[in-house]
C-alpha positions in Angstrom: 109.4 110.0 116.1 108.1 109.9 112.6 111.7 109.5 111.5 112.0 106.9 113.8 108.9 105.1 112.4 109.7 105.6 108.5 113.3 104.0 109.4 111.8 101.0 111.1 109.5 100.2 108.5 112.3 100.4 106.3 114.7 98.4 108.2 111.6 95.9 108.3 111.2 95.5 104.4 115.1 95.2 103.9 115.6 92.6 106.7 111.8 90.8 104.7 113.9 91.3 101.6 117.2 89.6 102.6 115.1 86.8 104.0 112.4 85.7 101.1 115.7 86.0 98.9 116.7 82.9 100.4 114.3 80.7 99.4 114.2 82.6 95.9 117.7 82.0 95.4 117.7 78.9 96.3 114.9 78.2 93.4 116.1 80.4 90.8 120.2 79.5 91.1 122.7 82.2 90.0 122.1 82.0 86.7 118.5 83.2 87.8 119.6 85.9 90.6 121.7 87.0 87.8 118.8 87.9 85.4 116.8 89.0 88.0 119.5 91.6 89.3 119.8 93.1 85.2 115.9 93.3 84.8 116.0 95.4 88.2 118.6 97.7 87.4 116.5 98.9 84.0 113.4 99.0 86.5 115.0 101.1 88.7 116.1 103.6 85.9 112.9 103.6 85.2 111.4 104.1 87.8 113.5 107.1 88.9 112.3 108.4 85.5 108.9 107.7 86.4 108.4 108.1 89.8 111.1 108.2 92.3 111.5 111.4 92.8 107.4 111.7 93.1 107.2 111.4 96.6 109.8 113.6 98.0 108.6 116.3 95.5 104.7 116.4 96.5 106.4 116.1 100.5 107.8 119.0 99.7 105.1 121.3 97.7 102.9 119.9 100.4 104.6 120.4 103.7 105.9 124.3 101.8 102.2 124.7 101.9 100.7 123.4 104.9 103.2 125.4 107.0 101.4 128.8 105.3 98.3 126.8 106.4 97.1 126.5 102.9 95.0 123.1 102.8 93.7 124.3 99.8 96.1 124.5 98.3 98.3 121.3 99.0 95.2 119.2 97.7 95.5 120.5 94.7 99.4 119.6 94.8 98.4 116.4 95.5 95.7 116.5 92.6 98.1 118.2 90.0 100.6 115.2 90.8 98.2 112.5 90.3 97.4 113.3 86.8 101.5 114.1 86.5 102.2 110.8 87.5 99.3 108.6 85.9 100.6 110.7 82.4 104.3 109.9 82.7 103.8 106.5 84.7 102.2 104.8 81.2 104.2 106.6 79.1 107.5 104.7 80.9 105.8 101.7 81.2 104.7 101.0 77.4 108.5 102.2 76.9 109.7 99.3 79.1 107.1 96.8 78.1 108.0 97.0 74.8 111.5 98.0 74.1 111.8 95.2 76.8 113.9 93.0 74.3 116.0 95.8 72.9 117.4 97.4 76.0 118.5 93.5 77.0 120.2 92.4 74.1 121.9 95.9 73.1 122.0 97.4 76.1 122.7 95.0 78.9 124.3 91.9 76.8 121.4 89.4 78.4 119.0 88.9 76.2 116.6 86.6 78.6 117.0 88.9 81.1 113.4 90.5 78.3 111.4 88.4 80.4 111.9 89.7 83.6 111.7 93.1 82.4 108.1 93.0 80.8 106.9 91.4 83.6 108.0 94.1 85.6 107.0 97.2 83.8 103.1 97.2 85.1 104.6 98.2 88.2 106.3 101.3 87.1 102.4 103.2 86.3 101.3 101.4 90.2 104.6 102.4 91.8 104.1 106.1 90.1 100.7 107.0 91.6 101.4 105.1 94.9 104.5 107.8 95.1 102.1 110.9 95.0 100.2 109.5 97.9 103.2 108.6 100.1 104.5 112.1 99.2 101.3 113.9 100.4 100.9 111.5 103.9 104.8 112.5 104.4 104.1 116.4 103.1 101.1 116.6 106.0 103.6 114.8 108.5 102.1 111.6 108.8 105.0 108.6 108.2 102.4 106.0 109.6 100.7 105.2 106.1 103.8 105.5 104.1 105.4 102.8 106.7 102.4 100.5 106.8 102.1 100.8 102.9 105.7 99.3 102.5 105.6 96.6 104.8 102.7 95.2 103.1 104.1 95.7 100.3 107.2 93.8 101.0 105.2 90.9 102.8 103.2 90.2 99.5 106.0 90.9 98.0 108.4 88.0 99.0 105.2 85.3 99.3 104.9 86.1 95.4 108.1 86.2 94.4 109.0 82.5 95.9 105.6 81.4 94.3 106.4 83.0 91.2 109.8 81.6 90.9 108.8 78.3 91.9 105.6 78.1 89.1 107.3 79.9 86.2 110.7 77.7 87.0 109.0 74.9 85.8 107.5 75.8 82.4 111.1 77.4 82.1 112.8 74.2 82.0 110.2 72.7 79.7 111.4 75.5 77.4 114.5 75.1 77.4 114.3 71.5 76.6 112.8 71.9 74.2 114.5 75.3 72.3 118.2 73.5 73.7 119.3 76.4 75.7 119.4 75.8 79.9 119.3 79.2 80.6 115.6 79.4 79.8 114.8 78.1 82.9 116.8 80.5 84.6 115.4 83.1 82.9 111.8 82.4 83.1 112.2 82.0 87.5 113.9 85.4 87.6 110.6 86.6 85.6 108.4 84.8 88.2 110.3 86.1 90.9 109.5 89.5 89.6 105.9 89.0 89.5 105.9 90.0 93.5 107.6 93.4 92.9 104.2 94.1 91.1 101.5 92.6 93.0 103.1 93.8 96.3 103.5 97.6 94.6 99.6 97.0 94.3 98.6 96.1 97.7 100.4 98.8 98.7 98.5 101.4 96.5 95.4 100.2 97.5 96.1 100.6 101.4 97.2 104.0 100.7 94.0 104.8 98.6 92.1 103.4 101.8 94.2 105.6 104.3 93.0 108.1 102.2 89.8 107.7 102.1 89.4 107.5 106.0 91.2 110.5 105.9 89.0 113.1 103.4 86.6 113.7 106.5 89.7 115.3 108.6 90.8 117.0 105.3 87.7 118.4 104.2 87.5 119.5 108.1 90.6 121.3 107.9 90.1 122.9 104.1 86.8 124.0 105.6 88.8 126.1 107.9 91.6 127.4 105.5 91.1 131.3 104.4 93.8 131.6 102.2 92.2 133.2 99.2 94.9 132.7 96.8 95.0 129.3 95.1 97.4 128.0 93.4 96.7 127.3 89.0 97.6 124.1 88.0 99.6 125.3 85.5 102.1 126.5 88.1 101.7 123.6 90.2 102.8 121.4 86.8 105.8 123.9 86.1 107.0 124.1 89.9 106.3 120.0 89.8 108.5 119.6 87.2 111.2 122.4 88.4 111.5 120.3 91.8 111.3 116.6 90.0 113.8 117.3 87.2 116.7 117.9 89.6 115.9 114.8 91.9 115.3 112.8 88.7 118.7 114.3 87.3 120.9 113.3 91.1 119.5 110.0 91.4 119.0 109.2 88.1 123.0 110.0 88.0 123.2 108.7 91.4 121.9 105.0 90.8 122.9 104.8 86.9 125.9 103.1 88.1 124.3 99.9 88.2 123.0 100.0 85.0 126.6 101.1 83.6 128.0 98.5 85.9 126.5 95.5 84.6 126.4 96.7 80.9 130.3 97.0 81.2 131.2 94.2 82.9 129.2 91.9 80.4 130.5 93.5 77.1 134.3 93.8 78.9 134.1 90.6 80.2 132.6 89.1 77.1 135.3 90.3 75.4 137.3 89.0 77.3 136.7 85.3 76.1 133.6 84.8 79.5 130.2 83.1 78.2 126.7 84.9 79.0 126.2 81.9 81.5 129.4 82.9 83.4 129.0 86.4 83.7 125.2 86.0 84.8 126.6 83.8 87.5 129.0 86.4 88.9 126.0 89.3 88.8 123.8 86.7 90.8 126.8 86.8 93.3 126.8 90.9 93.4 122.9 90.3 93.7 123.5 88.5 96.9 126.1 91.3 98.4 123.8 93.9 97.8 120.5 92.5 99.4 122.7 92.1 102.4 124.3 95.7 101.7 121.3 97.6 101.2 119.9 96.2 104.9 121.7 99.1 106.9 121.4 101.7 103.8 117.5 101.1 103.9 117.9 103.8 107.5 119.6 106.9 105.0 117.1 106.5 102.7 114.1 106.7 105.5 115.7 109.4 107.4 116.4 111.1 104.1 112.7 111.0 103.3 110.9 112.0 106.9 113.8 114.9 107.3 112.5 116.9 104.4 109.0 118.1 105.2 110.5 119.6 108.6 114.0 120.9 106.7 111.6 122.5 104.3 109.6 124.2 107.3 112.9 125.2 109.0 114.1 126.8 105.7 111.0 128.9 104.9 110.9 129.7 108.3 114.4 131.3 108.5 115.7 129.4 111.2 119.3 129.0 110.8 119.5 127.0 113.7 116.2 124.1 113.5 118.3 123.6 110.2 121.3 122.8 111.8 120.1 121.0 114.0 117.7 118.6 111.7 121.0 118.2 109.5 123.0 117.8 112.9 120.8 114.4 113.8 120.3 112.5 110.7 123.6 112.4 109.5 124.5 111.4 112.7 121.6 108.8 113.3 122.6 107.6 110.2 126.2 107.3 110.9 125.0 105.4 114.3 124.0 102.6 112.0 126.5 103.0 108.9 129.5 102.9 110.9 128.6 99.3 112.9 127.3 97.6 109.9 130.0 98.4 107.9 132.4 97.0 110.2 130.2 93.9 110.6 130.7 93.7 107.2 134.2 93.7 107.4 134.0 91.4 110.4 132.0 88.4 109.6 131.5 88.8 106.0 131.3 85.2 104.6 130.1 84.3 107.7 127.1 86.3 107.1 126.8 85.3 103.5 126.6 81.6 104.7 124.0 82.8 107.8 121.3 83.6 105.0 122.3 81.4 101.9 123.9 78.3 103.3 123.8 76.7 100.3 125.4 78.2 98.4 129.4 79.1 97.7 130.3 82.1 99.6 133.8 82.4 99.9 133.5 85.5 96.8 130.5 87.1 98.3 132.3 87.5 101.5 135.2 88.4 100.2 132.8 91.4 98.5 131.4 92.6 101.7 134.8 93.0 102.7 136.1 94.9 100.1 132.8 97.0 99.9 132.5 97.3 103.4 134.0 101.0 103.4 131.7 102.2 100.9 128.5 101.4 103.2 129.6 104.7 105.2 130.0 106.6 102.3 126.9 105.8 100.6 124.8 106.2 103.5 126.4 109.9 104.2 126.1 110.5 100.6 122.2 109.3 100.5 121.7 111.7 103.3 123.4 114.7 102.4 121.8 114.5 98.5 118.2 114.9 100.6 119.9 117.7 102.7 120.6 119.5 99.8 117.4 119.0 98.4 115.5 120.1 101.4 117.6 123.3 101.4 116.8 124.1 97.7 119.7 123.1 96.8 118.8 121.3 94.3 121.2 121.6 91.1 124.3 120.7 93.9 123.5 116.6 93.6 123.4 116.6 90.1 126.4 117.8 89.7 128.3 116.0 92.3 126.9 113.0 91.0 128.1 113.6 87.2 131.2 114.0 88.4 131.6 111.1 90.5 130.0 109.1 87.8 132.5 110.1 85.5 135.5 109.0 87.7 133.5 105.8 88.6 133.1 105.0 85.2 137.0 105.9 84.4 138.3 103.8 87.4 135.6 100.5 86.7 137.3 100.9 82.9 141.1 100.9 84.4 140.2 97.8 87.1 138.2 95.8 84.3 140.7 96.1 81.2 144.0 96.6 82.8 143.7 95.1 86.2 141.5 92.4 85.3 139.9 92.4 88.9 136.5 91.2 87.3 133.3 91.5 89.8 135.6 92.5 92.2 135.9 95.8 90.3 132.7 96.8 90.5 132.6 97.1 94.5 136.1 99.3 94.3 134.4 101.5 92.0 131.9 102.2 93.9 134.1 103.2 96.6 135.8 105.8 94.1 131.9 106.9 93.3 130.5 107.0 97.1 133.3 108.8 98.6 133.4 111.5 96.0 129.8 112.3 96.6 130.6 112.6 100.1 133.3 114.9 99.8 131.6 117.5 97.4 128.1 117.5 99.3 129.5 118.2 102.4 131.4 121.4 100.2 127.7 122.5 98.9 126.4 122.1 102.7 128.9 124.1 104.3 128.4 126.8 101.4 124.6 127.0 101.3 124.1 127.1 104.9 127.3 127.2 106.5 127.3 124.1 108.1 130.1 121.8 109.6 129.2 118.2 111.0 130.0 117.8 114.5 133.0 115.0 114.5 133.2 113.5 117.5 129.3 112.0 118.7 128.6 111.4 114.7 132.2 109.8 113.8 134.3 108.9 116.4 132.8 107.6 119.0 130.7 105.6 116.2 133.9 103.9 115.4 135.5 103.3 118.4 132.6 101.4 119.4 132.4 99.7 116.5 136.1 98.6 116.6 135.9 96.7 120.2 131.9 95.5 118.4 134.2 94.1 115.5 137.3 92.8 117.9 134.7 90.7 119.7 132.5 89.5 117.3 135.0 88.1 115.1 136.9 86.3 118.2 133.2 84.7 119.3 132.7 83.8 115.7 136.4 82.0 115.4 136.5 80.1 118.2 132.5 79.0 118.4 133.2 77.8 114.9 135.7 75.9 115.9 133.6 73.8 118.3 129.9 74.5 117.3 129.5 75.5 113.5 127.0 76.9 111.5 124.5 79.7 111.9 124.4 79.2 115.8 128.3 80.6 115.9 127.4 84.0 113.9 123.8 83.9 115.5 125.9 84.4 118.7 128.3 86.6 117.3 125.8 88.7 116.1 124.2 88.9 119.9 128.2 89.9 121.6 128.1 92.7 118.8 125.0 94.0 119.6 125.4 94.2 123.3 129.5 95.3 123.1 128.2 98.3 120.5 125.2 99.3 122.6 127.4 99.6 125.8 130.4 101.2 124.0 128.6 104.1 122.6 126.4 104.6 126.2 130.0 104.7 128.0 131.6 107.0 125.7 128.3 109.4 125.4 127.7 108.5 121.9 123.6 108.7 122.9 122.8 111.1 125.6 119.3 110.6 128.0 117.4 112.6 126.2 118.2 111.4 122.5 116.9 108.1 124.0 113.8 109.7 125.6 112.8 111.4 122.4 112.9 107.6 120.6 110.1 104.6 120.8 110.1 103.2 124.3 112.5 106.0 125.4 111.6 105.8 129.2 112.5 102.3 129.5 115.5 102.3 127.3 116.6 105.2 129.8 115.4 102.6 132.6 117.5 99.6 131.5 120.5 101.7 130.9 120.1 103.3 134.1 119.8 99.8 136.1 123.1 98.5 134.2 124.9 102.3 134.9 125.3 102.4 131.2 124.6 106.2 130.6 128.0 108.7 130.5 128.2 110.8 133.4 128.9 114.0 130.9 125.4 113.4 129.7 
């Protein structure tokens, strides 16, 4: 259930995110998604640095704790990571804030992509100590403030981020008329669309700080009743802090550099290849526009990564060989329940998504990407989740490695398609593929040697794409021939609808989802009642 809840809210803020994009694109142009997409790449380097790794840690220490039934001692995690955070949090952020104009010129090859990225860099300290609190809610086993925190978040979010785009837009073109150079207008929108990541990091916060607050009576309560007698030094809770956020810094640090590396090669290649600034900003604003659509579905491995660990954790210390199996068991299988279909939707009706959201706009390239990248939706939302089953069984060295070295053949193959294939921003999706799968491959080698465990094939994988298969058949014949006759969004609107309902019923039929995996969901007695009115459950289940 509070899987179920942290997923939701995080399908919630990507399906928020893909929509206020719209508007924002519309406003700031390619050129603009372009700048925007290079300032948030350093962010999110950053912010892994900072504080990404912040939450799942203190879950961690926390939930370790509050299974021995030391309350004591998980506040003081939480206090020991507060200070941590607020510490290393500024430190990043006057970093950022000033070596702004550096890392944009040198480092990424846009230079007024600087604005975006010191308007940006508040958010880094707010998004740091926000982390700690989301961490302890998750550590005590509450997902319910963590999920509310983010969909405010995301709601102020996109309402700024149009705002800010549309305000800043306009002092951006009086610039540039006035210094000769067009892309300042760009450049200044992407900064004003920006300005929501921060004020929407900082509504967040200060819900969280309230949850808190009407939570201290019910955690003084229960620290009242703790007898441990041993507490824990802050000294060791800053060294076993740092012992559990230096690997998860190291793995997704690794793990998400690629988009740094990504756009930093493609400009300098691509610039030498005789391609202006202007036109390689323009094809980044394009791979802006497949991954807000792309990270939709991966939004569910990242949630079901984070609400799996606190009980992982529990199941480790406790010795129970099988809880651990079965935790790892059902969310790499939930997740594959969503991977697999969106992937082939992907594949399916990929321009004819593109032009769903942004019909504005050119998308013959961008759905041309989602087909290509299609494939490497599965992988990356098997790798997400197997990098936080390793963690959660203290494995935590295992995704650093695996990431190196899938970095290092990502970064080999991106160099082979760039200079001697010339594929341009069509590279960068393939390399991914080359990246994803590898992490795949090796974490499911670590699992099966830290635990000895083997993922059930047939509920998590095939089934998942049989279904999928007659959901992609169908929706791509409703989409061809309504287009034909009606046009527009109303064709995928209703293609979208046939491959919800053909999916649902193919996996029911085949026993994809048993009676009691939909009882133990939201609503599970009337999902069991629908499906049982319509004869839909397998009679092997």
């Amino acid at each position: 259930m509070q899987g179920t809840i942290l997923a939701a809210a995080g399908i919630i803020t990507k399906i928020i995110g893909a929509v206020y994009r719209i508007p924002m694109l519309n406003i700031m142009g390619l050129k603009g998604q372009g700048y925007y997409d290079i300032a948030f790449q350093v962010y999110s380097i950053a912010l892994l640095i900072s504080s990404y790794s912040l939450p799942l840690a203190v879950s961690k220490l926390v939930s370790a704790r509050i299974a021995k039934g030391q309350r004591k001692n998980a506040y003081r995690v939480l206090k020991a990571a507060l200070f941590f955070a607020v510490v290393v949090g500024s430190v990043i952020t006057l970093a950022v804030y000033f070596g702004a104009d550096v890392i944009a010129e040198y480092i990424m090859g846009a230079s007024l992509s600087a604005y975006a990225l010191k308007v940006l860099a508040p958010g880094l300290l707010i998004v740091a100590v926000m982390g700690v609190l989301r961490g302890y809610f998750q550590g005590v086993g509450s997902m319910i403030p963590t999920a509310i925190s983010q969909v405010l978040e995301q709601i102020v979010n996109a309402v700024v981020s149009i705002v800010g785009a549309q305000v800043l837009l306009g002092y951006g073109e009086t610039a540039a008329k006035e210094q000769g150079d067009e892309l300042i207008g760009a450049a200044y929108s992407a900064a004003g669309g920006t300005l929501g990541t921060v004020a929407g990091a900082l509504i967040g916060f200060l819900f969280l700080v309230i949850s808190y607050f009407a939570y201290r009576r019910v955690l003084r309560r229960q620290m009242r009743a703790d007898r441990t007698r041993r507490r824990d030094g802050y000294q060791k809770l800053f060294i076993l802090l740092l012992l559990t956020i230096a690997p998860v810094i190291l793995s997704t640090a690794v793990y998400n550099a690629s988009n740094v590396i990504d756009s930093a090669m493609f400009n300098k290649i691509m610039g030498a290849q005789g391609f202006t600034e202007n036109e390689c900003v323009t094809l980044l604003g394009r791979l802006g526009q497949y991954y807000t659509l792309f990270n939709v579905p991966l939004a569910v491995a990242n949630a079901l990564g984070a609400s799996m660990i606190p009980g992982l954790v529990r199941a480790v210390a406790g010795k129970e060989r099988r809880l651990v199996h079965n935790r790892i068991y059902m969310a790499v299988r939930y997740t594959m329940l969503i991977a697999v279909p969106s992937a082939v939707g992907f594949f399916a009706l990929g321009q004819p998504l593109m032009e769903f959201i942004w019909p504005n706009v050119d998308n013959s390239m961008q759905g041309v990407m989602l087909r290509v990248g299609a494939i490497s939706l599965i992988f990356y939302s098997l790798s997400t989740i197997t990098n936080a089953v390793l963690q959660g069984i203290n494995q935590m060295m295992k995704p650093v490695k695996n990431a190196t070295v899938s970095l290092v053949l990502h970064i080999v193959s991106l160099f082979i398609m760039l200079v001697m294939f010339k594929w341009g921003i069509y590279a960068i999706i393939v390399s991914k593929i080359v990246f994803s799968l590898c992490m795949c491959i090796m974490n499911a080698h670590d699992i099966r040697e830290a635990v000895g465990y083997v993922q059930e094939q047939q509920k998590t994988f095939v089934i998942p794409c049989i279904a999928s298969a007659f959901m992609g058949v169908a929706s791509f014949l409703v989409q061809f021939a309504l287009d034909i006759f009606i046009g527009g969004r109303i064709a995928t609107l209703a293609a979208l609808i046939v491959a919800l309902i053909v999916y649902g019923v193919s996996i029911l039929k085949m026993g994809g989802l048993s009676e009691d995996e939909l009882l133990s969901m939201p609503k599970g007695a009337t999902l069991v009642g629908v499906c049982r009115k319509f004869n839909l459950l397998s009679d092997n289940y």
